[in-house]
C-alpha positions as CSV (number, residue, x, y, z in Angstrom):
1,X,10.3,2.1,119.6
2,X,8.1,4.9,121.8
3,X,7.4,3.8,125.3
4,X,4.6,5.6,126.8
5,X,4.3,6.0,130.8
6,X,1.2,7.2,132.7
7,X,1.5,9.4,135.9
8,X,-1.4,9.3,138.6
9,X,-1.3,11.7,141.5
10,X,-3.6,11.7,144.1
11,X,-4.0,14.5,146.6
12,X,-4.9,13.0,150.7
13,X,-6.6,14.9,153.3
14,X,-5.6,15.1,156.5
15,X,-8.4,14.6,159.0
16,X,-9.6,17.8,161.3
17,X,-8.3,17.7,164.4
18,X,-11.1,16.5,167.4
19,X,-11.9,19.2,169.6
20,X,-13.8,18.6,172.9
21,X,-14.6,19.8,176.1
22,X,-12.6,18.3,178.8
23,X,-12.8,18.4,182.6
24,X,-9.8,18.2,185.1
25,X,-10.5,17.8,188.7
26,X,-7.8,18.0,191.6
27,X,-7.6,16.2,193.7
28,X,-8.3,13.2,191.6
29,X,-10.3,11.9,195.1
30,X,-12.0,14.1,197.9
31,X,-11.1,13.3,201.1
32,X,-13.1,14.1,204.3
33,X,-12.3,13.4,207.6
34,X,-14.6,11.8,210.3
35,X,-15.9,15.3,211.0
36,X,-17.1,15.7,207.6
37,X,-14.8,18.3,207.0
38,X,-13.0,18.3,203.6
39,X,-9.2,18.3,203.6
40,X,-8.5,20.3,200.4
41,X,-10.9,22.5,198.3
42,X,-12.0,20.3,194.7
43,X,-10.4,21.9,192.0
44,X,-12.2,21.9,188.3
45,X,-10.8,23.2,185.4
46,X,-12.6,23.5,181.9
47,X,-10.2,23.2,179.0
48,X,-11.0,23.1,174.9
49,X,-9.3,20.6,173.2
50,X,-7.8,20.1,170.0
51,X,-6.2,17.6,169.2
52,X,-2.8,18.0,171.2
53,X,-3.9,21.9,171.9
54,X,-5.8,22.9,174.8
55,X,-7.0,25.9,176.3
56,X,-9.1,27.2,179.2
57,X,-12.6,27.7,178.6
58,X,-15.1,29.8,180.7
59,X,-18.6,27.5,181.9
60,X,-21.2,27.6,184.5
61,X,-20.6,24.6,186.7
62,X,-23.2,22.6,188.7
63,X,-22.3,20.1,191.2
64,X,-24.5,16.8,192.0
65,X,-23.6,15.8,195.5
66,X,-24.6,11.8,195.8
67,X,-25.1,8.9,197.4
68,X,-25.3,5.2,196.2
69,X,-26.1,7.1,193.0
70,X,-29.2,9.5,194.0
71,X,-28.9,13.1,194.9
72,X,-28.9,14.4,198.4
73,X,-28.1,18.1,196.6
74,X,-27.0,20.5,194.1
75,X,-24.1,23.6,194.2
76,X,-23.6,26.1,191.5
77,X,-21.2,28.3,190.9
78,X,-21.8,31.9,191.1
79,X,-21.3,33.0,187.3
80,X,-19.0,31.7,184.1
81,X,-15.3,30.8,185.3
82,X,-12.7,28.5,183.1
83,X,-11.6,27.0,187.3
84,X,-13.9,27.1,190.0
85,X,-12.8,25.5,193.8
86,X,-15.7,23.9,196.0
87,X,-15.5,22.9,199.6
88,X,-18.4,20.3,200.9
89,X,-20.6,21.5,203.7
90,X,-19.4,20.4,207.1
91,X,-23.3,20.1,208.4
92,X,-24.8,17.8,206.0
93,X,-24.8,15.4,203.6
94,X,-22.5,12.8,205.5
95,X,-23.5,10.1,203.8
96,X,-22.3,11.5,200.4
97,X,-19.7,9.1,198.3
98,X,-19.3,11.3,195.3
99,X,-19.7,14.3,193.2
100,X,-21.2,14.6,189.3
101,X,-19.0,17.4,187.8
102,X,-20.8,19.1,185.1
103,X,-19.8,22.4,182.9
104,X,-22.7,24.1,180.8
105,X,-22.4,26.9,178.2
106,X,-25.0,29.1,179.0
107,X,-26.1,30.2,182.9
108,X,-29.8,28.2,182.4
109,X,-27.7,25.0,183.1
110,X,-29.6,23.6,179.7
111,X,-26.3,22.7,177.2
112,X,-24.2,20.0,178.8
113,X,-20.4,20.3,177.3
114,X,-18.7,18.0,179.9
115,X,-18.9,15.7,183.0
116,X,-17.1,13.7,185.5
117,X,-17.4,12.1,188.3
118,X,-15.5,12.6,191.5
119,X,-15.4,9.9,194.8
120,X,-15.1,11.0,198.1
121,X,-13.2,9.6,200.5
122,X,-14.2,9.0,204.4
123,X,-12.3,8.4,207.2
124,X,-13.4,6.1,209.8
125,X,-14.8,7.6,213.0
126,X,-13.3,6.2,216.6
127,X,-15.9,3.5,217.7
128,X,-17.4,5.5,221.2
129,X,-19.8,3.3,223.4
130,X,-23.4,5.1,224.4
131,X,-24.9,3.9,227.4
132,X,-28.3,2.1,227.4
133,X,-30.8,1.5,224.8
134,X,-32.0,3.5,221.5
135,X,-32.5,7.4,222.3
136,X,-35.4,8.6,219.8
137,X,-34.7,12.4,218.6
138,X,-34.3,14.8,219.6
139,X,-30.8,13.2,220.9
140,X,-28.2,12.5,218.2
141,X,-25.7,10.7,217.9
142,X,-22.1,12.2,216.8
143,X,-20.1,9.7,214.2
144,X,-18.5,6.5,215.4
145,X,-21.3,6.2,218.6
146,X,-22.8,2.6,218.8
147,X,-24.5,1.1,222.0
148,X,-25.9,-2.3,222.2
149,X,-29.3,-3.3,221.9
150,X,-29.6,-6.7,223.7
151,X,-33.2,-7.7,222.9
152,X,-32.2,-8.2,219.5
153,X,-28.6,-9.0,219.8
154,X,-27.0,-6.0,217.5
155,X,-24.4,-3.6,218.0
156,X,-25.9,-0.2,215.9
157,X,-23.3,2.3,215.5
158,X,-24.3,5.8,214.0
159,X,-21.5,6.2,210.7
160,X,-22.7,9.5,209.5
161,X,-19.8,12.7,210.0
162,X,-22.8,14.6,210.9
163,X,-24.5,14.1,213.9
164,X,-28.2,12.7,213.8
165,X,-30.9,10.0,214.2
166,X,-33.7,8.3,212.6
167,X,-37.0,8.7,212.9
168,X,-37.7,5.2,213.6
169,X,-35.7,2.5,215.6
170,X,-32.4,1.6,213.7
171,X,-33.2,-2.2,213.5
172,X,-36.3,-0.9,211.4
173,X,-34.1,1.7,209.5
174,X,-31.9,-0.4,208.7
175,X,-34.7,-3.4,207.3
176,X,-36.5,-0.5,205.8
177,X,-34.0,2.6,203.9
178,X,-31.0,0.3,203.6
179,X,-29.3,2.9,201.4
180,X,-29.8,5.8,203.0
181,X,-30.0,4.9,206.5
182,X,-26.5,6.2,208.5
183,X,-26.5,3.1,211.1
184,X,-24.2,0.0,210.8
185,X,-26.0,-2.8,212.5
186,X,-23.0,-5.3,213.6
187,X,-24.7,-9.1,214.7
188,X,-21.9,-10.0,217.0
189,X,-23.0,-10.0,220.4
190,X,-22.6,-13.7,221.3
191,X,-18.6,-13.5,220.4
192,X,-17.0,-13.7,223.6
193,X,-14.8,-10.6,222.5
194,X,-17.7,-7.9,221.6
195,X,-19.4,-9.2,225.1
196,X,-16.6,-7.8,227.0
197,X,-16.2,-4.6,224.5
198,X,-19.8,-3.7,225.4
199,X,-19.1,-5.1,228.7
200,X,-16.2,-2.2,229.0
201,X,-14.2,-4.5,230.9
202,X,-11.3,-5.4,229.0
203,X,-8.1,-7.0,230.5
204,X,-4.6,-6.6,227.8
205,X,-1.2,-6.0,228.0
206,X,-1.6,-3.0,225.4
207,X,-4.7,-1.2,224.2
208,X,-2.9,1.4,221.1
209,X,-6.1,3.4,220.6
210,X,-5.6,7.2,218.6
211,X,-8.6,8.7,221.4
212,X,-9.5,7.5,225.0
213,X,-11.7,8.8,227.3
214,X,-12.4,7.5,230.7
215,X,-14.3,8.8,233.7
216,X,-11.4,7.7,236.3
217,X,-7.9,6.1,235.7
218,X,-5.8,4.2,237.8
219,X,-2.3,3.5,237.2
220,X,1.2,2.8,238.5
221,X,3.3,4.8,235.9
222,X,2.8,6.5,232.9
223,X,4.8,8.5,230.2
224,X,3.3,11.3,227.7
225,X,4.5,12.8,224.8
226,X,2.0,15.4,224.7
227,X,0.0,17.9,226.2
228,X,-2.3,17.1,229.3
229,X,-4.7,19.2,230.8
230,X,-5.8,19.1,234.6
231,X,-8.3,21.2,236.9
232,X,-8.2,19.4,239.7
233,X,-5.7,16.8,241.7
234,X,-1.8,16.6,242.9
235,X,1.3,16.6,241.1
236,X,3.4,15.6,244.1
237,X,2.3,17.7,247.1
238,X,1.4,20.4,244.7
239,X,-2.5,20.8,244.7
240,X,-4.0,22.1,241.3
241,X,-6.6,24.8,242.0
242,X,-7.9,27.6,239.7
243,X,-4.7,29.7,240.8
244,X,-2.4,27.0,239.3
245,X,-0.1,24.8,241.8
246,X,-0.8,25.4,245.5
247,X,1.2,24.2,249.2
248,X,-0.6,26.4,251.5
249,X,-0.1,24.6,254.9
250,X,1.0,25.9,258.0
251,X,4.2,23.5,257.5
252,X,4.3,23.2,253.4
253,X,6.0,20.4,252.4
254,X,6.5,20.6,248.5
255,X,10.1,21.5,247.5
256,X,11.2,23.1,244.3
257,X,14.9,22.5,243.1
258,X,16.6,23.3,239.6
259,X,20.6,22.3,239.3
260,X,22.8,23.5,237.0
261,X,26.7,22.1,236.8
262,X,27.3,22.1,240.6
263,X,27.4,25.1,241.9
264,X,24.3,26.8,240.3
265,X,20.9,26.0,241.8
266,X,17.3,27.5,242.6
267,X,15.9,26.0,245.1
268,X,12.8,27.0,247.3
269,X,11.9,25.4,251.1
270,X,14.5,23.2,251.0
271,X,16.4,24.8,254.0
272,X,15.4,25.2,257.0
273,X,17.2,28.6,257.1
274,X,16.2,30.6,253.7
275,X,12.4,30.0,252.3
276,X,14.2,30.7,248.6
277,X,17.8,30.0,247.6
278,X,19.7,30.7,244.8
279,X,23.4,30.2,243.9
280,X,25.7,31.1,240.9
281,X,29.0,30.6,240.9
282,X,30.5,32.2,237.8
283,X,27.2,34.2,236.5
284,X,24.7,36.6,238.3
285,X,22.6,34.3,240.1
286,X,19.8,36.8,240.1
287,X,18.7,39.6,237.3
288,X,16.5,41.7,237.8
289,X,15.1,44.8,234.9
290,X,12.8,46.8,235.6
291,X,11.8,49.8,232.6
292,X,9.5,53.0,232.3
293,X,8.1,55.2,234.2
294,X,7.0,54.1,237.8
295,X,9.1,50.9,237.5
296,X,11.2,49.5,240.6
297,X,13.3,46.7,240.0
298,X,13.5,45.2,243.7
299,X,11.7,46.3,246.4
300,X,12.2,45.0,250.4
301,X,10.7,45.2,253.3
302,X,11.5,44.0,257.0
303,X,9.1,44.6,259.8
304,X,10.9,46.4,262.7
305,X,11.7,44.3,265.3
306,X,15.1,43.2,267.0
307,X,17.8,42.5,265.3
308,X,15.7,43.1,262.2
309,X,16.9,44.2,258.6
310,X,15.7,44.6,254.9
311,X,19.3,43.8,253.1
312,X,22.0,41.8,254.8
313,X,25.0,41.5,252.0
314,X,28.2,40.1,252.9
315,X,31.1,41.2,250.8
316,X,31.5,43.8,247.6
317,X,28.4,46.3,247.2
318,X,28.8,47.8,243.8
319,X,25.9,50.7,244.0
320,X,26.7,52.6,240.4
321,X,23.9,55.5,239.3
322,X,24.5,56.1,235.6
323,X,24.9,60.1,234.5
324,X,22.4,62.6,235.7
325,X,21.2,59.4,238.5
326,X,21.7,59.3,242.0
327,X,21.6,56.6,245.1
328,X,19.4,58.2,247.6
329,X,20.0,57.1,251.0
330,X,18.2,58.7,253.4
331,X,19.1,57.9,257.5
332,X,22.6,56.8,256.3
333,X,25.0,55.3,259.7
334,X,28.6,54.3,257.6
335,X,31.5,52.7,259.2
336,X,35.0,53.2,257.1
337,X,33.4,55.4,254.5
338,X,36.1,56.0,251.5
339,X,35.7,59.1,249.0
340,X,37.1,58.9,245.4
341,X,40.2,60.8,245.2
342,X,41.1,62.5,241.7
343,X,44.9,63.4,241.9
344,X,45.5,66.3,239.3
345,X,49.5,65.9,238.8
346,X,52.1,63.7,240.5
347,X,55.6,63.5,240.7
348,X,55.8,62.2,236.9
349,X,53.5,65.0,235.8
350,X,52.9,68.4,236.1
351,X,49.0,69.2,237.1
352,X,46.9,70.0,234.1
353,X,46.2,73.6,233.4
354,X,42.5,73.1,233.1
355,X,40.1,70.4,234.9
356,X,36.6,70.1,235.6
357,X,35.0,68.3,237.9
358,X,33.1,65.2,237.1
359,X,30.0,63.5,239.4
360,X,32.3,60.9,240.4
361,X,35.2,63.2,241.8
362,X,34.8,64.1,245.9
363,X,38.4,65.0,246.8
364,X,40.6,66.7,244.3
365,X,44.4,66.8,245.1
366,X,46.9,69.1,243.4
367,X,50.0,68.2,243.4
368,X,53.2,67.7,241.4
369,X,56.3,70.1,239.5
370,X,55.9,73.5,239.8
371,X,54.3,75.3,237.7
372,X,54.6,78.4,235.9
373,X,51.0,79.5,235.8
374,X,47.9,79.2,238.0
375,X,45.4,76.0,236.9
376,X,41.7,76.3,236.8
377,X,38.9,74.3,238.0
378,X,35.8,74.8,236.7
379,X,32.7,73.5,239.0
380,X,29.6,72.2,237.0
381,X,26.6,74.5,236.7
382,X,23.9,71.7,237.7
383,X,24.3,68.8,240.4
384,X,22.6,67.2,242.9
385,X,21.5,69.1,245.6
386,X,24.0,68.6,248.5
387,X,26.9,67.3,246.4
388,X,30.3,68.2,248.6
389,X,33.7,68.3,246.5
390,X,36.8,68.8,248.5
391,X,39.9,70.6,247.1
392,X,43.8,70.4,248.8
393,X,46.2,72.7,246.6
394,X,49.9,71.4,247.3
395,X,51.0,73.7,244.5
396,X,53.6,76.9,244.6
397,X,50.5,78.3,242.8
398,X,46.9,79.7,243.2
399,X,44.5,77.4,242.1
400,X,41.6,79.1,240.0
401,X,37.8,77.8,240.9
402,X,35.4,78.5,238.5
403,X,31.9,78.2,238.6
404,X,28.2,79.6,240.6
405,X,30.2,80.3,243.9
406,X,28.5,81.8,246.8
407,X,31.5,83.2,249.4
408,X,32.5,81.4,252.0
409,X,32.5,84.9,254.2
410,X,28.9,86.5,252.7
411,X,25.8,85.4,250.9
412,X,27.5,87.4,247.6
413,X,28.4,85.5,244.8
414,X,31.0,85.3,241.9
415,X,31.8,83.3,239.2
416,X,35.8,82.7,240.5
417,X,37.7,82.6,243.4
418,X,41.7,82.2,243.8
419,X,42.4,79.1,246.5
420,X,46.1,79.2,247.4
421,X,47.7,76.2,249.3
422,X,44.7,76.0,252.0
423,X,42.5,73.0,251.9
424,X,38.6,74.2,251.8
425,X,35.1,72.4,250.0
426,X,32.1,73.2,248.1
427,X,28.4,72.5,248.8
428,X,26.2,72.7,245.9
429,X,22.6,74.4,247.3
430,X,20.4,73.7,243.9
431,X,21.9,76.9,242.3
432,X,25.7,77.7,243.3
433,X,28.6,75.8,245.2
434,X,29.0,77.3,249.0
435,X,32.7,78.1,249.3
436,X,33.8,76.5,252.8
437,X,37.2,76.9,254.5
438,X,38.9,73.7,256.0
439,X,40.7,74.6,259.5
């Protein structure tokens, strides 16, 4: 028995992928405030796809700015680009509610590959009142200005971000270009509630409003969050001028006081005693810097009169010039002046056998053991002019000084002199230390 068995095959296509040009736009809405200015720039991007691929693809794109579907304008990009951004125009086309996307292939704007469209979003202006009737150009109105006309018994407010007018009354404009006119005519004037609106007389508990403005403003208390601005008025008894805050009277009564913990305060014409008083217990109640050339960190003055002085300090006076600095006191009268002693040796220890002398040093005292050789003080080279440094030797030895030393018995100089146990100083003249004998 032969069987006999037939085998079809059939060969299937699969279909070519669709390839298009697409358009994405971010963000997917534009949003413009009620200035007309636009938040974020539009984004567009050109991309050829197909199937699941894409890829970016370089066109010349032409904007078609509209509203209620006709054209108020056109914007092009400068040359061929796969993403171009766009920004609306602050100063016109106000009344625009969206934008035709469109992406050529060739710079004549002729072959069409792709569109979209694109809404735009508006904020809402603040309602502001205007007095009086209609003002024909050339006054305009900014957005969110309405006034009332009462003849015909509508509230016309101007909704356009850019500020304008219309040829024409806006009852007839209105009646006449319904979509392109930029007023909103409201027919509510008999309601009790747009009466006293127009009215601007309105009596509430709470009015939340994001922008007030008022020509005067009475009020009991109020709290703020922000900033405020002022030319002109009091805070207290402080007058605002020009110059800032201002008391000038011949008896000023505005008080300043800032407290801190207790004993830490600024306070200024609060005592009848001090114009200005501070306290700080436990810090520096008052710092002063002052840096660079020509600088002076605190400067008094007290006319001369009786019982009259420029510093009065009770207490510790810590006066400390750094290296190479001085306190220059000129006319000095001192009651129970004290001079730093520097003792070279003591009855612990033996005096050293080499010492020089340091700015802060005015009486140096040797002392101690004896010694077995003869110590040497060496006098610095430069000081300030007038700087006296007294020397008692208590040794069993001579004490070399070393230095630019003029005698003490001629104008000759030398570079050291043996003291033995005499007492004696040293003036500095600019240039060497005078050698003085002590009686």
């Amino acid at each position: 028995m032969m069987v006999t068995a037939f085998l079809s095959v059939v060969a299937v296509r699969e279909p070519d992928p669709v390839e298009y040009v697409d358009i994405e736009c971010q963000p997917a809405a534009i949003s413009v405030d009620c200035n007309n200015v636009q938040m974020v720039p539009l984004k567009q991007k050109a991309l050829h796809r197909s199937g699941a691929d894409a890829a970016l693809l370089d066109a010349f794109w032409r904007l078609h700015v509209q509203s209620s579907g006709k054209d108020l304008g056109t914007a092009d990009s400068p040359g061929a680009s796969s993403e171009w951004e766009y920004y609306l125009p602050s100063d016109k086309w106000g009344n625009a509610d969206s934008i035709i996307v469109e992406a050529y292939r060739d710079s004549a704007r002729e072959t069409l590959l792709a569109q979209k469209r694109i809404s735009i979003v508006r904020q809402n202006p603040s309602p502001f009142p205007v007095d009086g009737d209609w003002k024909p150009l050339p006054f305009k109105y900014k957005n969110g200005e309405y006034f009332l006309d009462k003849e015909k018994g509508f509230v016309f407010m101007w909704m356009n971000p850019v500020a304008g007018n219309s040829e024409m009354h806006p009852f007839d404009d209105v009646a006449q270009n319904p979509d392109t006119t930029s007023w909103k005519s409201i027919q509510e004037y008999p309601l009790l509630g747009t009466q006293l609106l127009l009215a601007r007389k309105i009596d509430a508990d709470l009015i939340d409003v994001d922008n007030l403005r008022v020509k005067h403003l009475d009020g009991a208390d109020g709290e703020f969050t922000g900033s405020v601005t002022a030319t002109e008025g009091y805070i207290g008894a402080f007058k605002i001028t020009n110059r800032g805050l201002e008391n000038e009277k011949e008896n000023p009564t505005a008080t300043l006081r800032i407290g801190k913990d207790g004993g830490k305060f600024f306070e200024v014409n609060v005592s009848s005693g001090a114009m200005c008083r501070i306290r700080g217990d436990g810090i520096t109640a008052l710092s002063l810097d002052a840096y660079g050339d020509h600088s002076t960190g605190v400067r008094v003055m007290a006319q001369a009169g009786y019982d009259t002085c420029a510093i009065e300090a009770l207490g510790n006076v810590d006066l400390n010039a750094r290296s190479g600095e001085s306190v220059r006191i000129s006319r000095l009268r001192v009651s129970g002046l004290a001079a730093n002693v520097r003792n070279l040796g003591s009855s612990m220890m033996s005096a050293p056998p080499s010492y020089t002398v340091s700015d802060t040093d005015d009486i140096i005292i040797y002392g101690g053991p004896d010694l077995s050789f003869d110590p040497t003080l060496f006098l610095p080279s430069s000081a300030v002019t007038g700087r006296i440094v007294y020397l008692k030797n208590q040794l069993n030895r001579n004490v070399w000084v070393k230095g630019p030393l003029m005698n003490a018995n001629n104008r000759g100089t030398t570079n050291a002199s043996s003291i033995n146990q005499i007492s004696c100083f040293f003036v500095f003249d600019g240039s060497h230390w005078i050698h003085f004998y002590c009686g």
